[in-house]
C-alpha positions in Angstrom: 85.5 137.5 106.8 83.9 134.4 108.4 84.5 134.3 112.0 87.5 131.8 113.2 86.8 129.1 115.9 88.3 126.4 118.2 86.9 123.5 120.3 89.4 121.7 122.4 88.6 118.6 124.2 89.8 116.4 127.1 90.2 113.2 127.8 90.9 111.8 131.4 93.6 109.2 131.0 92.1 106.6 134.2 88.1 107.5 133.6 88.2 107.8 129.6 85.6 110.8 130.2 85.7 113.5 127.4 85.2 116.9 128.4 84.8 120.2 126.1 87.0 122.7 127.1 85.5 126.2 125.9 86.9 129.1 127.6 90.5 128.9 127.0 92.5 132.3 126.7 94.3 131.4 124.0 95.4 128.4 122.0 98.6 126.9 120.2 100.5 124.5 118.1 103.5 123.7 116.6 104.5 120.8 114.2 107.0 119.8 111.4 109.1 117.3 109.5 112.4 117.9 111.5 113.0 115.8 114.5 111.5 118.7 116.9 108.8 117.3 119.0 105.5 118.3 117.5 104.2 120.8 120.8 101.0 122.0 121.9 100.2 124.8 124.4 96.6 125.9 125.9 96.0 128.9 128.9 93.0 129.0 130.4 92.0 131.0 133.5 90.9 129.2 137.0 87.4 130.7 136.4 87.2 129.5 132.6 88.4 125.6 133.9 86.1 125.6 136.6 86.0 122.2 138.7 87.6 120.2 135.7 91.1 118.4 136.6 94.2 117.8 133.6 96.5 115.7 134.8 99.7 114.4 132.9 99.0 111.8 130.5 95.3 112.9 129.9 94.6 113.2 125.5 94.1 116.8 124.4 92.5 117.3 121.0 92.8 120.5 118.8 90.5 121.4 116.4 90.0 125.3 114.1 88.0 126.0 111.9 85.5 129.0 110.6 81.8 130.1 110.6 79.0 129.1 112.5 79.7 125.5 112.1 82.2 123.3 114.9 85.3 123.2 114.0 86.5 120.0 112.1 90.3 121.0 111.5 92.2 118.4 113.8 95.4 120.0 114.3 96.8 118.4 117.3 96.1 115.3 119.0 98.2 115.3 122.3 99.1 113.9 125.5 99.5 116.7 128.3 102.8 116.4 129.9 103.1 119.8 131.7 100.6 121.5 133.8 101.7 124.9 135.2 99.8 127.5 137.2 100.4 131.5 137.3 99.3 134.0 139.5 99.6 138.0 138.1 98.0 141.2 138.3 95.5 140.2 135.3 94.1 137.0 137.5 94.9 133.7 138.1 95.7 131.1 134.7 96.8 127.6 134.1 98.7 127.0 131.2 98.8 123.2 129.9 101.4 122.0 127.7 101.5 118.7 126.0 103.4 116.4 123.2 101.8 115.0 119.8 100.9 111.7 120.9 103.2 110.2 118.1 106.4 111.4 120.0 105.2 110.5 123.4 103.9 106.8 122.1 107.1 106.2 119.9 108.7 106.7 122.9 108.8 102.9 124.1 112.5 101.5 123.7 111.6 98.2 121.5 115.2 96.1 120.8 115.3 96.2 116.5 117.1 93.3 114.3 116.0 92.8 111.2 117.9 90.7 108.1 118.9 91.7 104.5 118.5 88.6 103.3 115.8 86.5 105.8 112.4 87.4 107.2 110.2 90.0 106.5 107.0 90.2 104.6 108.1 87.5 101.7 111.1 85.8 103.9 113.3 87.0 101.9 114.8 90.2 104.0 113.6 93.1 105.3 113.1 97.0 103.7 113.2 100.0 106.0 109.4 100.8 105.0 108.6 97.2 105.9 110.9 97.4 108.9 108.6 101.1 109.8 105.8 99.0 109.6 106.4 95.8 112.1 107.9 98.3 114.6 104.6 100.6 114.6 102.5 97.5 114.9 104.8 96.4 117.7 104.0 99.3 119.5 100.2 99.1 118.7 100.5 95.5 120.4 102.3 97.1 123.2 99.5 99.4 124.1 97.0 97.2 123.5 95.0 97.7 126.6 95.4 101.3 127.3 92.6 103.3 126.1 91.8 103.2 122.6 92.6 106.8 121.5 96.2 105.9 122.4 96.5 102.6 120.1 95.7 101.8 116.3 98.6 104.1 114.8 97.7 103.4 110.9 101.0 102.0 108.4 98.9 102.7 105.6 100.8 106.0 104.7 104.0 104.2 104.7 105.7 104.6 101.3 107.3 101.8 100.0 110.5 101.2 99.4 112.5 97.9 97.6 116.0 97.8 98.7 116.4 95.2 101.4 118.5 96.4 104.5 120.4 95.3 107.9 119.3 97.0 110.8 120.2 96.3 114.3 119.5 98.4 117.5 118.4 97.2 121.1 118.7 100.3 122.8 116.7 103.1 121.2 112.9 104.3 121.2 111.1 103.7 118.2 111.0 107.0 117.2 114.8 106.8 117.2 114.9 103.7 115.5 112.5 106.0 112.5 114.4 108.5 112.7 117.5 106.5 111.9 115.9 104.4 108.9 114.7 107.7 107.5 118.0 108.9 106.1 119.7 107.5 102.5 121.8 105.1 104.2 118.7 102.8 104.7 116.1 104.3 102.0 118.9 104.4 99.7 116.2 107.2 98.1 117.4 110.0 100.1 116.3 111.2 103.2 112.3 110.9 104.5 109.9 113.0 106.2 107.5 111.4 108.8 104.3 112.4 110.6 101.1 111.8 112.4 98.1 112.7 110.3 95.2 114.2 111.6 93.5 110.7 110.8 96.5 109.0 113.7 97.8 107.5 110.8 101.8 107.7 110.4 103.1 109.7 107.1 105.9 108.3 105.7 107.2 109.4 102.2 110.1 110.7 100.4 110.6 114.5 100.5 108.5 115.9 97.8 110.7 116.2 94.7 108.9 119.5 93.0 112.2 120.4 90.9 110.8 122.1 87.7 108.3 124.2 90.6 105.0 122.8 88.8 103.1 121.2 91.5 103.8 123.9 94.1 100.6 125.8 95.5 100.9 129.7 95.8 100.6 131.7 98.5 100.1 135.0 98.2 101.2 138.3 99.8 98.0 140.7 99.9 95.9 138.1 99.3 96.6 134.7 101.4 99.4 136.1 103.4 99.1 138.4 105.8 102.5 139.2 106.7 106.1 138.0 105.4 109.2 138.2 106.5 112.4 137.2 104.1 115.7 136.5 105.0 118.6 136.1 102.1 121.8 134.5 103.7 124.5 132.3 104.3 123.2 129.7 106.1 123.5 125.4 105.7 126.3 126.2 102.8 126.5 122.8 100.6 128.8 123.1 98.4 130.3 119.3 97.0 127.5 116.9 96.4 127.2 112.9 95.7 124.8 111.7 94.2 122.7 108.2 94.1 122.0 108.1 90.5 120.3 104.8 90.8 121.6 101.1 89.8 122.8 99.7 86.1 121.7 97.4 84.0 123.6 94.9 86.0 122.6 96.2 89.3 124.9 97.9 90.0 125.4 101.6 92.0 126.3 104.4 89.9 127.6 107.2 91.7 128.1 110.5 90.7 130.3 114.1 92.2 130.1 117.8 92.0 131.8 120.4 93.9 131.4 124.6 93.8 134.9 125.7 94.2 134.7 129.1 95.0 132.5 128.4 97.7 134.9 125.9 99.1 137.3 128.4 99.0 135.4 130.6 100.6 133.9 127.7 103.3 135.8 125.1 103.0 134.2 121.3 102.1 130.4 121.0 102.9 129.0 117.4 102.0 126.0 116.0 100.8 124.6 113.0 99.7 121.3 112.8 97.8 119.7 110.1 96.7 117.9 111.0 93.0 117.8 107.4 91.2 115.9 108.4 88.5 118.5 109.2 87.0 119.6 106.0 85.8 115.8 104.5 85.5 114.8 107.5 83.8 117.9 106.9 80.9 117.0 103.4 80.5 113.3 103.8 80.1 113.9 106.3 77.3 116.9 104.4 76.0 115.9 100.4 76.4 118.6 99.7 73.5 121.2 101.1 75.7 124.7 99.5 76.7 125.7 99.0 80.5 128.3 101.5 79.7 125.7 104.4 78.2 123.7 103.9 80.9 126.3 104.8 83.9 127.8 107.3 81.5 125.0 109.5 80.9 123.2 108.5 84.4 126.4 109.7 85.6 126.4 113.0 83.3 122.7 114.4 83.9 123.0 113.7 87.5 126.6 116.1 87.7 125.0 118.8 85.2 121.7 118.8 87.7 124.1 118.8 90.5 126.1 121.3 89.4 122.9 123.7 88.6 121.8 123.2 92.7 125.4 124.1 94.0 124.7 127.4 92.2 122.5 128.3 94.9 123.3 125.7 98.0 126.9 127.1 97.9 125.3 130.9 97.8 123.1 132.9 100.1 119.7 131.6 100.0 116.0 132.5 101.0 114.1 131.7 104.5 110.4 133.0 105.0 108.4 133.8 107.8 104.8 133.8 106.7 101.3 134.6 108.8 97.8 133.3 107.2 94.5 133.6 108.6 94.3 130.2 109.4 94.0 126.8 106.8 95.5 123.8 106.1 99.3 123.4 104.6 101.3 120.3 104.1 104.5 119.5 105.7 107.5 119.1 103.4 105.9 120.2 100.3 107.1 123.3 97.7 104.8 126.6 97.9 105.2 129.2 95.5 105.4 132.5 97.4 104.3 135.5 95.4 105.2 138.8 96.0 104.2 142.3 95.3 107.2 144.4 94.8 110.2 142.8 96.0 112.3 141.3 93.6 114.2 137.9 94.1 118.1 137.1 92.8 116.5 135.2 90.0 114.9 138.5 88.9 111.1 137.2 89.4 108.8 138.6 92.3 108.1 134.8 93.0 110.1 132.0 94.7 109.9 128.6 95.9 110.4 127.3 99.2 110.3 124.2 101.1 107.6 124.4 104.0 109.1 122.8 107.0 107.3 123.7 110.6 103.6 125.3 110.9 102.9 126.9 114.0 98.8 127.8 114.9 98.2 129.4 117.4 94.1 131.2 118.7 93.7 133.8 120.8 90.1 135.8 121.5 91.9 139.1 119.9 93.4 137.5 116.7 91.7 135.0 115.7 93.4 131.6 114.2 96.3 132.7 112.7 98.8 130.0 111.5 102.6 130.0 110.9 104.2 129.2 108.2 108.5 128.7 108.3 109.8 128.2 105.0 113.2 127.5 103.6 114.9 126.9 100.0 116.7 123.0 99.3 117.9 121.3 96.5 115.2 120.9 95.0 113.6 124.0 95.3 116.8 126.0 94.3 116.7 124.0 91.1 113.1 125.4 90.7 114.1 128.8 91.4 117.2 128.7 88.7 114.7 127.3 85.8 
């Protein structure tokens, strides 16, 4: 097994002088695609940091990686925020905490009023992925002047999307503001996930549809996992859907509903909208003969029948995973196939699929890199899991 290793530098925020750091105790991370700030956590003992001084707003990079090479794997690039010092019986430590740099930028409260019908790119209104865009390059002008690892956020991740939108806020940070356009109401293509790349560009895309579980990577117990821990329960019970199904031939919204009964007997009424417009597109791509009517009819019809297939495990218990690798690289908000040995799932297989949500890494001199994976099962995943 190659051997794991870190490097972690530092950069002072008023001299711009990067330091290595190499003798810290023990190193973490934590990042995902819910609206938990992305954290980062270093210990290192008053001998091992020697006359170096962090101070708050100093840049912390991260990097892992394996063999006899330096590490290349950027997983966190940071602003320190927290600097505490502990005295115990083992010696004397300082333990520096810190924020991905994309929370603690996005921070800046930047008014935001933007047309449906005026402005933008083509002066003809503005789209939430355009809207994304002008904000993040207001902020780049904003902190133009500070020192250049904090600027130059890249837009070049941002997935487009065509329906034109209102949106007016003075008051919020612009990671509010994202946070806000990322949901169906302004996407009108379901909710977004959103993320700083290694590369400081911003990630910007629709949740990863994987439904019939064919693009999913596998991970492995016994072979790329080294432990797992499953949990089957009641937990985020949807049962009653409404669905986007997309627009008409004459532009117009097609709307769809499905409910699980016995679970709302059981839980009463638990919501959701999802946005899945390829429905419609989809029928009139493979039917370009098709009347208005068809089209909403069956548009209307596949989405309740898929619909109806996901509330048979979204109004059910479902699956959660806890899963420990020896380091590597995972992406946020994509489906994994996770593999078992000798447990058996509720669909009968000794494989599942599950949405990867947070990824925690964390190096210490006794373990290594290991890395965190937190799993759980969605819509879309369930529908993988019941074909």
């Amino acid at each position: 097994m190659s051997e794991a290793r870190y490097k972690v530098t530092h950069t002072d925020y008023s001299t711009a002088v990067t330091t290595d750091i190499t003798e810290a105790i023990d190193v973490s991370t934590r990042e995902g695609i819910e609206t938990t700030i992305d954290s980062f956590s270093i210990r290192i003992s008053e001998r091992g940091l020697g006359a170096l001084v962090i101070d708050t707003d100093d840049v912390i990079k991260i990097y892992l990686g394996r063999g006899r090479a330096a590490p290349t794997t950027l997983i966190m690039d940071g602003v320190v925020n927290s600097i505490k010092y502990n005295v115990d019986f083992k010696g004397k430590t300082y333990t520096i905490g810190g924020v991905n740099k994309l929370e603690h930028i996005m921070n800046n409260v930047i008014p935001a009023a933007y047309s449906s019908t005026s402005g933008g790119p083509d002066g003809d209104g503005w789209t939430a992925s355009q809207i994304i865009t002008e904000l993040i390059n207001r902020v780049n002008d904003f902190n133009t002047g500070l020192k250049d690892s904090w600027t130059n956020i890249g837009t070049g991740e941002i997935t487009a999307t065509t329906t034109k939108t209102d949106y007016y806020d003075i008051e919020k940070s612009v990671f509010q503001h994202i946070e806000t356009l990322s949901t169906n109401e302004y996407t009108k293509n379901g909710d977004y996930i959103y993320y700083l790349d290694t590369s400081n560009n911003f990630v910007w895309k629709a949740r990863p549809d994987d439904a019939d579980g064919s693009e999913t990577a596998t991970i492995e117990e016994g072979v790329d996992a080294i432990s797992i821990k499953l949990e089957k329960g009641i937990f985020n019970i949807i049962n009653a859907l409404i669905i986007n199904c997309g627009v008409d031939l004459n532009g117009r919204k097609i709307t769809a509903y499905a409910i699980r009964a016995d679970s709302i007997g059981r839980h009463g009424f638990k919501w959701k909208y999802i946005g899945k417009t390829g429905f419609a597109t989809n029928y009139i791509a493979a039917n370009p003969s098709a009347t208005n009517q068809e089209v909403r009819t069956n548009a209307r019809n596949n989405a309740k029948s898929w619909a109806l297939d996901v509330l048979e495990k979204l109004g059910a218990a479902r699956y959660k995973a806890v899963i420990e690798v020896r380091g590597g690289s995972y992406t946020k908000g994509d489906a994994y196939k996770i593999q078992m040995r000798d447990y058996t799932f509720n669909t009968g297989n000794k494989y599942y699929n599950l949405r990867l949500l947070n990824i925690r890494h964390n190096y210490s001199s006794k373990e290594g890199w290991i890395t965190t994976l937190e799993f759980e099962e969605d819509e879309d995943t369930a529908l993988a899991n019941l074909t």
